[in-house]
N, CA, C and O atoms as a MOPAC input file, in Angstrom:
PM7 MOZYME 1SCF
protein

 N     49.49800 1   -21.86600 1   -53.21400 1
 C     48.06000 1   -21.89100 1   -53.28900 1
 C     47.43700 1   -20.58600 1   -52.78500 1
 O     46.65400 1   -19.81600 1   -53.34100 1
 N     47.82400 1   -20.56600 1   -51.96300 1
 C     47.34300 1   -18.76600 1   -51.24600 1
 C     47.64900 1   -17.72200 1   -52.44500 1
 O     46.94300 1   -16.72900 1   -52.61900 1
 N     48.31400 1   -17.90900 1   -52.92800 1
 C     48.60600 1   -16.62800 1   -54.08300 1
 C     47.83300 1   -17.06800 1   -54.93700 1
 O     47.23300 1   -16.07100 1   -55.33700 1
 N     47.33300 1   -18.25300 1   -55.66400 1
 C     46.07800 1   -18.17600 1   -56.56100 1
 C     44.92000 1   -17.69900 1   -55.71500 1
 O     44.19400 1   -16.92700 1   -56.34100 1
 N     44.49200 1   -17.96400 1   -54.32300 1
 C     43.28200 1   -17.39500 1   -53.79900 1
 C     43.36400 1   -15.81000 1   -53.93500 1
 O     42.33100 1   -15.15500 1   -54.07900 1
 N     44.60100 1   -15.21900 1   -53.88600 1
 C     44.89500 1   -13.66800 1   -53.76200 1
 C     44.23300 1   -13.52300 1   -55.01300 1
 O     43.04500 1   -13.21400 1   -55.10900 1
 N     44.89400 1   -13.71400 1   -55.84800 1
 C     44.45400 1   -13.49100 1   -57.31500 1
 C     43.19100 1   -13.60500 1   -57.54400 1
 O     42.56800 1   -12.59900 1   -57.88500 1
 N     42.79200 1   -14.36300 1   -57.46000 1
 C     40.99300 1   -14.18100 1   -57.35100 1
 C     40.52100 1   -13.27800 1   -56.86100 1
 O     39.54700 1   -12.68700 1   -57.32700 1
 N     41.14600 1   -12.95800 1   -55.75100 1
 C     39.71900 1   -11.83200 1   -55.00200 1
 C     40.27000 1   -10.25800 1   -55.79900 1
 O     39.77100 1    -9.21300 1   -56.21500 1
 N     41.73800 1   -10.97500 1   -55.66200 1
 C     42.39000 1    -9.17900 1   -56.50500 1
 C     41.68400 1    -8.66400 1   -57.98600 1
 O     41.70900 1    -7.47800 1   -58.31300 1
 N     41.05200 1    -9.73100 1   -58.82900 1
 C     40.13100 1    -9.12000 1   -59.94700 1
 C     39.32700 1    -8.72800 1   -60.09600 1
 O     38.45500 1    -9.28300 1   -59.42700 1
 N     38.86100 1    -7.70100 1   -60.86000 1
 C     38.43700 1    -6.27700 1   -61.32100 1
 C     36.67600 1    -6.98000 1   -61.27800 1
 O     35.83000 1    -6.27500 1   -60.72800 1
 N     36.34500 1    -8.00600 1   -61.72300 1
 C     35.30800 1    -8.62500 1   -61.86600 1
 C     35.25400 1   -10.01100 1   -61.39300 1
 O     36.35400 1   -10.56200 1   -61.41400 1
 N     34.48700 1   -10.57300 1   -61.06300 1
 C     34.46200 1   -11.86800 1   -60.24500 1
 C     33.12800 1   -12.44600 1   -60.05400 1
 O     32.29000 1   -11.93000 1   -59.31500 1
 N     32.94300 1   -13.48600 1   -60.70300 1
 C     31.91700 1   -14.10100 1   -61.29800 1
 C     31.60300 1   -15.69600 1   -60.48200 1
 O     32.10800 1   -15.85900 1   -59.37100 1
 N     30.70700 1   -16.88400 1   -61.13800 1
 C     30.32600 1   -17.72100 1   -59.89100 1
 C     31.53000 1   -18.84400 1   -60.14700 1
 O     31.74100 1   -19.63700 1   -59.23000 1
 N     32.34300 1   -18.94100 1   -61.38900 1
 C     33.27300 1   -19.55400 1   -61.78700 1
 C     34.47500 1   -19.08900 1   -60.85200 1
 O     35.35100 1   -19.92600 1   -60.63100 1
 N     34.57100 1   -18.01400 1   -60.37000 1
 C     35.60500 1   -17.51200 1   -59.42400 1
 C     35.83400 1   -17.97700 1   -58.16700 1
 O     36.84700 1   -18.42800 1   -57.63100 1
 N     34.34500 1   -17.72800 1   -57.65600 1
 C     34.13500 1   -18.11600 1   -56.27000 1
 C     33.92900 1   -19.88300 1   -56.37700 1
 O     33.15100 1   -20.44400 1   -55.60500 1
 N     34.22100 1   -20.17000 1   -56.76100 1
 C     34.19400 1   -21.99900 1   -56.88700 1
 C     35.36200 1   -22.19800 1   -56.91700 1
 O     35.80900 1   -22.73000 1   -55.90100 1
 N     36.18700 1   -21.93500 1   -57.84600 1
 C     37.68200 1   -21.83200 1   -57.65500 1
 C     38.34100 1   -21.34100 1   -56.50600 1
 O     39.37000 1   -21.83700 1   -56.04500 1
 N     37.67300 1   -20.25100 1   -55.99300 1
 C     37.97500 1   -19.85000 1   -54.11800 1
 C     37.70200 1   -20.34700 1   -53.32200 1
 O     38.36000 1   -20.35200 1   -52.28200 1
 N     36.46700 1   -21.05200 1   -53.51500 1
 C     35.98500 1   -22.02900 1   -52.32200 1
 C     37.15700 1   -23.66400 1   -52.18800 1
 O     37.64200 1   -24.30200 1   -51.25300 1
 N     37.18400 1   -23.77300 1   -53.82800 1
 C     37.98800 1   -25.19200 1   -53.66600 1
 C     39.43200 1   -25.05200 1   -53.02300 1
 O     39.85700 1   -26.03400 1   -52.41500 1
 N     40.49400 1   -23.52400 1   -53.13400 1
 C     41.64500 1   -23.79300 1   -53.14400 1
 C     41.43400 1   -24.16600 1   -51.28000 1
 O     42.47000 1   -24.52500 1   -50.71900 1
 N     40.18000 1   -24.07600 1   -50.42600 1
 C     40.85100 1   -23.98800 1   -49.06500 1
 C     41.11500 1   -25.32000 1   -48.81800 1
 O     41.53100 1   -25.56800 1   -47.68600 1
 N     40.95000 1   -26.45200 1   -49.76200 1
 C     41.27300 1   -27.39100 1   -49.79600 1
 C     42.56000 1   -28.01600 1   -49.46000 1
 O     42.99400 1   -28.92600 1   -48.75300 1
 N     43.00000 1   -27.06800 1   -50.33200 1
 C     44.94600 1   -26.59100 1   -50.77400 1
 C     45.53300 1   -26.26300 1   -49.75600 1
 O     46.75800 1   -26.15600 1   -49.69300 1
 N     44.58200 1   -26.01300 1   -48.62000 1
 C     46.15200 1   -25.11100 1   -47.60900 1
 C     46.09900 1   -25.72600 1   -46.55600 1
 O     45.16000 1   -25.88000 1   -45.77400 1
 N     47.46600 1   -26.20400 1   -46.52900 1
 C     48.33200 1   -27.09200 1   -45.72100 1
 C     48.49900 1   -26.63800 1   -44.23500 1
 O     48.22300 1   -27.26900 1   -43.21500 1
 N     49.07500 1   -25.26000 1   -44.38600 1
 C     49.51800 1   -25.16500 1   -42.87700 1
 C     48.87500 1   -24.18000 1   -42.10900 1
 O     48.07900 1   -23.39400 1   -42.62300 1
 N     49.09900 1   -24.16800 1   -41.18300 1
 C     47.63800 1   -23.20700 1   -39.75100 1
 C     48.06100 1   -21.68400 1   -40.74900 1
 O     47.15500 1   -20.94800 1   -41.13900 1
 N     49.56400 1   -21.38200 1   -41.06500 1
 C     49.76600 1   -20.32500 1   -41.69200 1
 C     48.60100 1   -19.61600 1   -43.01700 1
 O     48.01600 1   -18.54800 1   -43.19400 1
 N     48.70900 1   -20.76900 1   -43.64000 1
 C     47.98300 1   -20.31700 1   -45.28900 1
 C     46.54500 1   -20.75800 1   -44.91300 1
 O     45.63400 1   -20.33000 1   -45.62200 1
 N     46.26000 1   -21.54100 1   -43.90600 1
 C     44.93300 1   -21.49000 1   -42.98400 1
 C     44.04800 1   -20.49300 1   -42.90500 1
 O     42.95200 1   -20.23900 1   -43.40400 1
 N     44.80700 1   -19.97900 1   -42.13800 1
 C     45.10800 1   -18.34200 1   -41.53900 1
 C     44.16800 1   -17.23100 1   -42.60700 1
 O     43.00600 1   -16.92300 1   -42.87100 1
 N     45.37900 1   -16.95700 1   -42.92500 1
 C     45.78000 1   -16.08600 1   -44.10400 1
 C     44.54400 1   -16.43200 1   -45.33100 1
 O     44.17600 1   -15.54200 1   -46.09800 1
 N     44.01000 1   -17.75700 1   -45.38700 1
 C     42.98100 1   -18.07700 1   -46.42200 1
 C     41.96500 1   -17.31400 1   -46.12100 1
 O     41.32100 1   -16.65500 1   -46.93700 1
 N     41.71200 1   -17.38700 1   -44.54100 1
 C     40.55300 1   -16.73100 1   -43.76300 1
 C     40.22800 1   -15.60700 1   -43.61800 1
 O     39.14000 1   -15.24600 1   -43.16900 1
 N     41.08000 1   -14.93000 1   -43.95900 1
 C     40.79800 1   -13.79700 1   -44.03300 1
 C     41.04800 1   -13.01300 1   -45.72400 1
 O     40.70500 1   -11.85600 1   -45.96800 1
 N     41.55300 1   -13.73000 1   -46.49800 1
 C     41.02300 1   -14.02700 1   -47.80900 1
 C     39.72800 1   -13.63300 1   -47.80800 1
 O     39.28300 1   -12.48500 1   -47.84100 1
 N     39.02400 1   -14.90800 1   -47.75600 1
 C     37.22400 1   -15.44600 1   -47.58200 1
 C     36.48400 1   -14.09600 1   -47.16200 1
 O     35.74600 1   -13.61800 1   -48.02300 1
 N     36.59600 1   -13.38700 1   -45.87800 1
 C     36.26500 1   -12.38200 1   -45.24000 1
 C     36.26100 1   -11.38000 1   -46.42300 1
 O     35.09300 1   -11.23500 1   -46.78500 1
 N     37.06700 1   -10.67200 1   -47.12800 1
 C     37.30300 1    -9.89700 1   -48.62200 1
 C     36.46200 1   -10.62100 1   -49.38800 1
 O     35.57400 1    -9.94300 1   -49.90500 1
 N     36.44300 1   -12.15900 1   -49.71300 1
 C     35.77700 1   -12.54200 1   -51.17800 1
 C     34.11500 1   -12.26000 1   -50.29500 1
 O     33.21100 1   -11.72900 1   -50.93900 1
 N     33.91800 1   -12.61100 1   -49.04600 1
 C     32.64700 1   -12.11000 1   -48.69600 1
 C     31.93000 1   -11.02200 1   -49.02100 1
 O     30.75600 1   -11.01900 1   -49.39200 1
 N     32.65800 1   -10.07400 1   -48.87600 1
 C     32.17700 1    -8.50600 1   -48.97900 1
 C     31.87400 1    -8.60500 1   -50.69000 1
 O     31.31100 1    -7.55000 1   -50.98400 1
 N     31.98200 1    -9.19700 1   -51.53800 1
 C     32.12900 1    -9.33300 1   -53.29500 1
 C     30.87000 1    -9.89400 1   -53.60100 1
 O     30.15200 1    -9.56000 1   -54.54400 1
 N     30.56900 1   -11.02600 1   -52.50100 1
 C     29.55800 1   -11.31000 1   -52.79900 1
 C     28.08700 1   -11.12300 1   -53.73300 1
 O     27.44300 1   -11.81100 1   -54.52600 1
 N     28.01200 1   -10.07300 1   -53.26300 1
 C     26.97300 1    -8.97300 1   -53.83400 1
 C     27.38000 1    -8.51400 1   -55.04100 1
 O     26.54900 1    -7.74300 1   -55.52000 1
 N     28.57000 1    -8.72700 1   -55.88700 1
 C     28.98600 1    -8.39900 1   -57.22600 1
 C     28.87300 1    -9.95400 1   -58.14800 1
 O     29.08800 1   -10.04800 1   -59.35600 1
 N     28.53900 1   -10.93200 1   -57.35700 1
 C     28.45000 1   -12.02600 1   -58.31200 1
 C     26.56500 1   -12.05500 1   -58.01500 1
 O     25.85100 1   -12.42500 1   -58.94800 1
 N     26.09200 1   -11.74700 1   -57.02400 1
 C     24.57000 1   -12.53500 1   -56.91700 1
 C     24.07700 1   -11.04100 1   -58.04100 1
 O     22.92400 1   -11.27500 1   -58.40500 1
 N     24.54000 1    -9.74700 1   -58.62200 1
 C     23.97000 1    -8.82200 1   -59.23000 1
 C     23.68100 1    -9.64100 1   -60.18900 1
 O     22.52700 1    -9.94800 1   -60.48800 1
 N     25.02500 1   -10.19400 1   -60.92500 1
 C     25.43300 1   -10.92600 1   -62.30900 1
 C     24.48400 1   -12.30000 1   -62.35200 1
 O     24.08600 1   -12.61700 1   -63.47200 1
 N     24.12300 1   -13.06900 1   -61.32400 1
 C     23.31600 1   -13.97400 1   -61.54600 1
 C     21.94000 1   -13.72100 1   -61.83700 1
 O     21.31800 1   -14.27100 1   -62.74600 1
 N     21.28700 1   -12.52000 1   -60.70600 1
 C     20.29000 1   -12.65100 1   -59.99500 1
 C     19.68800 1   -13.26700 1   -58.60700 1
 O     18.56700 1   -13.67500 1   -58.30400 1
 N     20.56200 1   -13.19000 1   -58.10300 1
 C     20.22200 1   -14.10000 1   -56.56000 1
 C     21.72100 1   -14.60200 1   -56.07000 1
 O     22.78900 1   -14.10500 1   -56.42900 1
 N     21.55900 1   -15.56400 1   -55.28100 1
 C     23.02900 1   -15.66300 1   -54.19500 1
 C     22.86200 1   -17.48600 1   -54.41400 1
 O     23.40800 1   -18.33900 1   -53.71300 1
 N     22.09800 1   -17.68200 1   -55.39700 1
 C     21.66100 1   -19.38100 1   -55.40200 1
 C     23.22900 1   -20.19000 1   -55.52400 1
 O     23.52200 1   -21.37800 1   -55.38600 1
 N     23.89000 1   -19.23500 1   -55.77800 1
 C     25.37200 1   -19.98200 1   -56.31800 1
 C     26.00200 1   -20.31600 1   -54.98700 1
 O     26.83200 1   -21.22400 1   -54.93600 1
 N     25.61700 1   -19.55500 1   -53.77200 1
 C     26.45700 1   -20.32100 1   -52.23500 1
 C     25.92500 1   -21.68800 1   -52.29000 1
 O     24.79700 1   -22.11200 1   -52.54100 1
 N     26.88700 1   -22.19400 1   -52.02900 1
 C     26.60200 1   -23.96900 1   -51.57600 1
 C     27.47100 1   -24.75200 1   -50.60900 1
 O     28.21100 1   -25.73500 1   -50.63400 1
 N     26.91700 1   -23.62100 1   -49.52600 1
 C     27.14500 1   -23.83600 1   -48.00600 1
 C     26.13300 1   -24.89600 1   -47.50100 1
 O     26.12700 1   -25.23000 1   -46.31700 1

């Protein structure tokens, strides 16, 4: 599961279909390890942020 979250953040473009798929895999991770390691994932897909709210127009797509 951690290697599909990699993959996500590792593409060239990243859209609100992406980050939904990133948000769901932390679902997926089992151990304090891929926990971990998700978290600081997230921290990277954070900084991207600002490449999906361009493509929308706004940041309406967090659903924190």
């Amino acid at each position: 599961m951690i290697n599909k979250a990699k993959n996500l953040l590792r593409k060239k473009s990243i859209n609100v279909e992406d980050y939904n798929k990133f948000k769901a895999l932390k679902k997926e991770m089992k151990t304090d390890y891929d926990k971990f390691e998700y978290s600081l994932l997230a921290e990277g897909f954070e900084i991207r942020l600002p490449e999906i709210a361009a493509k929308t127009g706004s940041y309406d797509f967090i659903n924190e």
